[in-house]
MIRO-832056 format. One record per residue (C-alpha): x, y, z. Coordinates in steps of 0.1 Angstrom, whole numbers, plus 5000, padded with zeros to 4 digits. Layout:
residues N
XYZ;...
//
This chain:
residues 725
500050005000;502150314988;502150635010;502850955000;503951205022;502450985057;504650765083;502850515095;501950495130;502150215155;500350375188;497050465194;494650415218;491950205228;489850485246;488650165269;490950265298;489650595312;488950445342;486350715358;484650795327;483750375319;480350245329;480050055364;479949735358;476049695359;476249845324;476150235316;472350275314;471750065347;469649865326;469449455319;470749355289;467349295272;467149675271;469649705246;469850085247;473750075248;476149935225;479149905244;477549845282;479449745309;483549775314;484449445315;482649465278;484649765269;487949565282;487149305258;485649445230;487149405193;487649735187;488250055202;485050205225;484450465250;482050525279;481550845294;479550775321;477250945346;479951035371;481751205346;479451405330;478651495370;481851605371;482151955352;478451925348;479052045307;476152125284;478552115256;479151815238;482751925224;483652005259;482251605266;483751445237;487351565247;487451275266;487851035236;490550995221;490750995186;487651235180;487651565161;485851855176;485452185156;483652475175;481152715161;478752905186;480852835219;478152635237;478152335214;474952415198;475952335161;478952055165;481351965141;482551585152;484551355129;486151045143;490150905132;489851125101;485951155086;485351475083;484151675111;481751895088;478451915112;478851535119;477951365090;480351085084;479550915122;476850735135;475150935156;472250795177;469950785211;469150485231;470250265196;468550445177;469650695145;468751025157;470251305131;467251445112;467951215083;470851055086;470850925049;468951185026;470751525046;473651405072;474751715074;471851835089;472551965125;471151845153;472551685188;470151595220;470651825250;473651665270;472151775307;469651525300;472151245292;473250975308;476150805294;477750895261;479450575242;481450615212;482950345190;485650275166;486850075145;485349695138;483249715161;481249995143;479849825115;476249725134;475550075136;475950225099;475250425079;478050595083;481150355095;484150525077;484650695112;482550535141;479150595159;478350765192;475150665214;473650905239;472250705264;469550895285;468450815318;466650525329;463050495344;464050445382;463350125402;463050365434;460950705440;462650985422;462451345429;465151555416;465651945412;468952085394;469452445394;472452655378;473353015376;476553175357;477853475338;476853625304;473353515320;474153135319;471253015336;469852625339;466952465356;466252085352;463751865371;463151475370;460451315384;459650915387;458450665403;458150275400;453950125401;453949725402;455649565371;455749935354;457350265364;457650655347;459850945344;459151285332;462351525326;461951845321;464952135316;465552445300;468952635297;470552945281;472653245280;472353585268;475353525248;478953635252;479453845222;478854195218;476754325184;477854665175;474554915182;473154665208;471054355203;470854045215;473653745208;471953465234;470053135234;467352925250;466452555250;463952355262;463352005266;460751785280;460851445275;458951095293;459150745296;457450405306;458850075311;456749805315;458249505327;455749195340;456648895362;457048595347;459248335341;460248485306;462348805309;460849085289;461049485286;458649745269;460150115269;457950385251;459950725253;457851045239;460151415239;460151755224;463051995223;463152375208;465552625206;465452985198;468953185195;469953495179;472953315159;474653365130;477553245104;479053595103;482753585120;485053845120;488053975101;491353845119;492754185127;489154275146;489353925162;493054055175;490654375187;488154205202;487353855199;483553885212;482454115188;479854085164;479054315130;475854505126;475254305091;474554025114;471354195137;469054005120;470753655125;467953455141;467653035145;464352855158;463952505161;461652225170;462351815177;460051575184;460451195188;458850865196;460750565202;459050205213;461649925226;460749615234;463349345244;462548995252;464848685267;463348395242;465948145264;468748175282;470748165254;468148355228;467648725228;465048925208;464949305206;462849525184;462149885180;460150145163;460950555160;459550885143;461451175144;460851515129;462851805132;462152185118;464352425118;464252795103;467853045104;467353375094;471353475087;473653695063;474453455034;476353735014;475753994994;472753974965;475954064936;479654104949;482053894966;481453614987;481753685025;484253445034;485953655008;485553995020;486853875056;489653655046;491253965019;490054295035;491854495016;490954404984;487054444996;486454735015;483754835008;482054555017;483654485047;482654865060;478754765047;479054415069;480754695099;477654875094;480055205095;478655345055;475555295037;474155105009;473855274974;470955084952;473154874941;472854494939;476654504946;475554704979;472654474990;473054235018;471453875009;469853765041;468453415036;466153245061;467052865053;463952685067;464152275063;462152035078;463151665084;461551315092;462950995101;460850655107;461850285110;461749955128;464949795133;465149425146;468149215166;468448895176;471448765198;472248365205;474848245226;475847875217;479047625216;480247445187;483147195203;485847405221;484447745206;482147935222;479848215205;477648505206;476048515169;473948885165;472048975134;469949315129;467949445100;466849785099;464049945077;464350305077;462850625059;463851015061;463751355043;464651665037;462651925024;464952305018;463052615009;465452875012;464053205011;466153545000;465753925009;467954205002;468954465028;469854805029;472954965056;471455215063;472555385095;473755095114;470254915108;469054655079;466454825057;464454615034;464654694998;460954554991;461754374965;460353994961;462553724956;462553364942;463453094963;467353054966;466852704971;463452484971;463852104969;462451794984;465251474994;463851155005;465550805007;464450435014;466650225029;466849855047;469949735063;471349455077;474249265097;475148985112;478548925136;479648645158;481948655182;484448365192;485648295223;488548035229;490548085260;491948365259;490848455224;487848655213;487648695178;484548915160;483648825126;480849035107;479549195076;476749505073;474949505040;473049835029;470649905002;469350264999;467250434973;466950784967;465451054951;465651414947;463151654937;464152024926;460752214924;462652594908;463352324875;461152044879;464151784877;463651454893;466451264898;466750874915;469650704926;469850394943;473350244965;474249914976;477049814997;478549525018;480949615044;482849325064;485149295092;487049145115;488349225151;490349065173;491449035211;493748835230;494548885269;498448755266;498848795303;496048855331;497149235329;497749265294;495949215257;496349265228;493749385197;493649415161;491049475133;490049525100;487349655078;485849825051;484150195055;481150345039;479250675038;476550705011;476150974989;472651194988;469951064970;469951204935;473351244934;475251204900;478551094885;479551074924;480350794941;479750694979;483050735003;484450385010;487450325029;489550025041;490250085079;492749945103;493849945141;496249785161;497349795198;497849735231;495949735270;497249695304;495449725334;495249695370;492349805397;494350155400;496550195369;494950095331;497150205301;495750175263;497450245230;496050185193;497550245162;494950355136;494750375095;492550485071;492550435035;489750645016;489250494984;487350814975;486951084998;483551255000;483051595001;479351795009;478652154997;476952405028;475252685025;478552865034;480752745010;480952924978;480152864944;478052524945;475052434955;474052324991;473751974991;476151924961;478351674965;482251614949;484751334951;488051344964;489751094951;491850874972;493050955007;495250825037;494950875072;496750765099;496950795135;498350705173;495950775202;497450705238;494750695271;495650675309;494250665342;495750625375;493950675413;496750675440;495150665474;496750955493;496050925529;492750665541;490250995531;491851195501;492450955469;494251145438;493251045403;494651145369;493851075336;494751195299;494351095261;496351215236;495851185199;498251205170;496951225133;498751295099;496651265064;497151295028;495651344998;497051034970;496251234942;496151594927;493151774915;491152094910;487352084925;484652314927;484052244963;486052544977;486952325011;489052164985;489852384956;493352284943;494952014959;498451854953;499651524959;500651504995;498251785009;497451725041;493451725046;491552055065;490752015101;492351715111;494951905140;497751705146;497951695178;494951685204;494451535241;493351595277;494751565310;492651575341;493051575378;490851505406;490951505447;488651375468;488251355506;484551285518;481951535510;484551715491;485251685455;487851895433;488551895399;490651965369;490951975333;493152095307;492352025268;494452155239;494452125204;497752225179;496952465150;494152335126;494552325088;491352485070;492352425036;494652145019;498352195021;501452085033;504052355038;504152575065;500552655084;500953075088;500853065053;497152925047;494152955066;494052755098;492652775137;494552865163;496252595189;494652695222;494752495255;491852545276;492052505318;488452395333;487952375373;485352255395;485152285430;481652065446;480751925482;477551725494;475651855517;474251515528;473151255505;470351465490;472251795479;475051865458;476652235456;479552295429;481352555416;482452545380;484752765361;485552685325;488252825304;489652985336;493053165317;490253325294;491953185266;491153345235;491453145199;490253145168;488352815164;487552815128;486553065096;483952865091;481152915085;482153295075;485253435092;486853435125;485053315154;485853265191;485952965220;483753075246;485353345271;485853235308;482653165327;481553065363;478852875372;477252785406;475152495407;472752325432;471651995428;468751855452;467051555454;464051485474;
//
């Protein structure tokens, strides 16, 4: 397999030994395994495990008590986090080199289920559940991926929310912070004979950190409110029925407009008058049914159902109606001044199209539906032991776009409509069918536990554009196989190793593009003890042809158009540790890091359209994949009392293919970021913490996407009180 311009990489890591943030050993949703919410479970599953997984349990997420996912996900090793908004709002994830372009090369699901807005018709379409109301976040790489497609070039994550209680549950959690951080969540549940329920119910927000020249407002809200009820009847046959019913909406005064990097040197915070208008509402609703029965002892059945829709409306600066694009303007100054003093608000418009400010309100709406099926056996063929799981999933989603464009005037700090009606920028209608299907069994021989499985998909799409009438069907079909394998050589130490093959589909409709596939491999190593666990896994990725996705924000194409890379390489080292040393018989010390190491290439020169790209050379190294990323934690506890610590860094971020020296393209800053919390119980019932994040009030530039420079969030305290009844 030649390489240009990579080394190949022998370390990596297996993300299994963060000791505090793996599930107890019950299983990370305290739930028996007929519930089959998680996909990793317990930690003596993640030990062993062919493949590379990561829980982030309950106590962890306790711990800094985030309600940002990037902030979360820094945990994992080998995960790619790109900020937008500061509060996680709009996350970027990619996983051991898919693309972190609003998370739409990884499986992302709840409770087992898919849960983007349409995960095959639009997978770039944003969407993440609120992570206050989480209970355990999994992620896996990897082999052990493949049950959970589409997407398996990089790996899936499951949010796993929180159980229906076996006891009485009365639960009040109350936060309060600067730049008017605010948070109030309440659970309530209680069990009634062979059933129980539990309503959750939160809403948090800010007024926003940055400052919009002439006043406005910058901030956000959410709410959530979400229920469940688990029946689960005597009987000499084990069996679960969980119906789960939520709705979630948001309503924040964002926008894509960043800054010029000279201003962000000035004053990171602030915000130009072109982008007063900038408005995003959203609304989420969901219905999932699981049922999950023990047929035998050896014989598992579990089914589920789900409906999803998600609408969404953003009301943003997309440009200007005729003249450069923005990224443009705020990239070259110089060369477009005027337009970058009509985006300042500090001159007016003239008439002129080349003067008008295109704002856009991009208003989608998305549904997803399916029934997905597993079975799970557990049987012995001589000295071989195995655990044989097959699924088949029949799902349905789409996307329907109607993009809708005014012109504005600058007129004395202020957008002034010009009155004039426009056509739809964009009106189109995506929908795809799809069934899937895999099957995997796992062999166990002594100290051997080998995974063998294959995922089969077969989707069929179409695309509608109502401005032209075109109709356009496309249809995909795909098997990916795999292999994984572990071996403990020594009661402290194993070994693991794997193979297989990659897939994200292209859109429905699409043309003359093919779907990315990619031949994936990892390697490495494990020790661990009850107060010392070391991992490290090497990692490689082979794209046989990279796919890229047009946004809004990216000039020149269409969103939703799609363009092949060609062939690509990727290859990593990610290294995880966790140590607890018991100081004295009260206060116990614990420390913990993962590091990640990553280097990419493009195999083959081209020019594309897609402006992410544009022209690469042989040997370019890809956009946002840093080189360097990790986290190193410290905690102290004596009794009541629990203090802790957190420094995450990232090196500076390509933005644009290349390979020479970074000052001289467009990249993110390297930043490392110091998070503290300080908490105590008061009793078993009440919890009183003190959080401050980012407490150097480092300043970076994250990205310059979507449009120019924007910021990490500032330092901010929080004071939190957490009671149960």
């Amino acid at each position: 397999m030649a390489t240009h311009r990579i080394r190949y990489v022998l370390l990596a890591t297996a993300a299994m030994g963060v000791g505090n943030a793996l599930a107890a050993e019950e299983g990370a949703a305290g739930t028996p395994e007929i519930e089959e919410v998680v996909v990793i479970g317990s930690r003596a599953q993640a030990d062993t495990v062919a493949g590379s997984g990561t829980v982030v349990d309950q106590e962890a997420l306790e711990r800094f008590d985030y309600v940002d996912l990037n902030q979360v996900l820094s945990a994992v090793p080998g995960v790619y986090l790109r900020e937008e908004d500061g509060f996680g709002l709009r996350p970027n994830i990619g996983i051991r080199g898919a693309a972190p372009e609003r998370s739409q090369k990884i499986a992302m699901m709840e409770d087992g289920i898919l849960i983007a807005p349409a995960p095959y018709s639009a997978p770039a379409a944003y969407y993440v559940p609120n992570v206050s109301r989480i209970h355990a976040v999994e992620v896996l790489k990897g082999p052990a991926a493949i049950p959970h497609g589409p997407h398996t070039v990089g790996g899936a994550v499951n949010f796993v929310t929180r159980p229906v209680p076996d006891l009485p549950l009365a639960e009040v959690d109350l936060s309060a912070g600067n730049h008017g951080f605010h948070k109030v969540q309440a659970a309530y549940g209680r069990p009634v004979g062979a059933s129980g329920w539990l309503v959750e119910a939160m809403r948090y927000g800010s007024s926003g950190f940055k400052d919009l020249d002439g006043g406005g407002d910058t901030g956000f809200a959410r709410h959530a409110l979400d229920a469940k009820w688990r029946w689960e009847p005597d009987g000499a046959r084990e069996q679960r029925l969980t119906v789960k019913l939520g709705h979630a909406d948001e309503d924040a005064d964002e926008t894509y407009l960043g800054l010029t990097d000279a201003d962000f040197d000035r004053d990171p915070v602030r915000r130009y008058r072109a982008s007063q208008l900038g408005h995003f509402e959203s609304r989420h609703t969901l219905a999932h049914v699981n049922y999950g029965v023990a047929v035998t002892r050896n014989l598992r059945f579990n089914a589920k159902a789900y409906r999803h829709r998600f609408e969404r409306a953003w009301n943003k600066v997309d440009g200007f109606i005729a003249g450069p694009a923005v990224s443009a303007v705020l990239r070259r100054p110089a060369e477009h001044q005027r337009q970058l003093q009509l985006l300042r608000g500090a001159i007016d418009s003239t008439a002129a199209d080349a003067d008008l400010i295109d704002v856009t309100n991009n208003d989608r709406e998305f549904d997803a539906r399916g029934v997905q099926l597993t079975t799970a056996a557990a049987l012995r063929t001589g000295a071989f032991d195995h655990e044989v799981t097959a699924g088949l999933r029949f799902h349905r989603d789409e996307a329907d776009r109607d993009h809708r464009q005014r012109g504005y005037l600058m007129s004395g700090g202020a957008l002034v409509w010009d009155g004039v009606a426009r056509g739809a920028k964009a009106s189109n209608l995506a929908d795809t069918d799809a069934y899937a299907a895999f099957v995997a069994d796992q062999i166990v021989r002594g100290d051997w536990r080998v995974t063998v499985g294959v995922r089969y998909e077969n989707i069929a799409g179409m695309f509608v554009d109502r401005r032209t009438g075109v109709r356009r069907k496309s249809t995909q079909k795909v098997v990916s196989p795999g292999v994984g394998a572990h071996w403990t050589v020594a009661p402290r130490w194993s070994l693991l190793a794997g193979v297989y093959r990659g897939f994200s589909p292209a859109g429905p409709g699409s043309r003359d593009v093919d779907p990315e596939e990619s031949l994936n491999l990892e390697y490495g190593l494990r020790f661990a003890t009850p107060s010392l666990r070391l991992a490290a896994v090497g990692f490689f990725s082979d794209y046989e042809n990279l796919l890229g996705r047009c946004r809004v924000s990216d000039a020149g194409c269409a969103a939703g158009e799609e363009f092949n890379g060609g062939r690509v390489e990727v290859a990593g080292a990610e290294l995880v540790g966790w140590a607890a040393f018991p100081l004295t018989s009260a206060l116990t010390l614990e420390l913990d890091f993962n590091y990640t190491y990553t280097e990419s290439a493009f195999q083959t020169a081209f020019l594309s359209q897609f402006t992410q790209w544009g022209l690469v050379r042989r040997g370019d190294e890809l956009p946002y994949l840093p080189e360097h990323i990790g986290r190193a934690g410290a905690r102290l506890t004596h009794g009541p009392w629990d203090v802790s610590a957190a420094v995450r860094g990232q090196a500076q971020m390509r933005e644009e293919p290349g390979y020479d020296a970074l000052e001289r393209n467009l990249h993110a800053d390297g930043f490392l970021v110091l998070d503290l919390a300080l908490g105590r119980r008061l009793g078993a019932e009440t919890l009183v913490q003190f959080v401050l994040s980012n407490a150097t009030d480092e300043a970076a530039i994250v990205s310059h996407r979507p449009f120019g420079a924007r910021p990490n969030r500032p330092r901010t305290l929080i004071a939190r009180v957490k009671h149960a009844f």
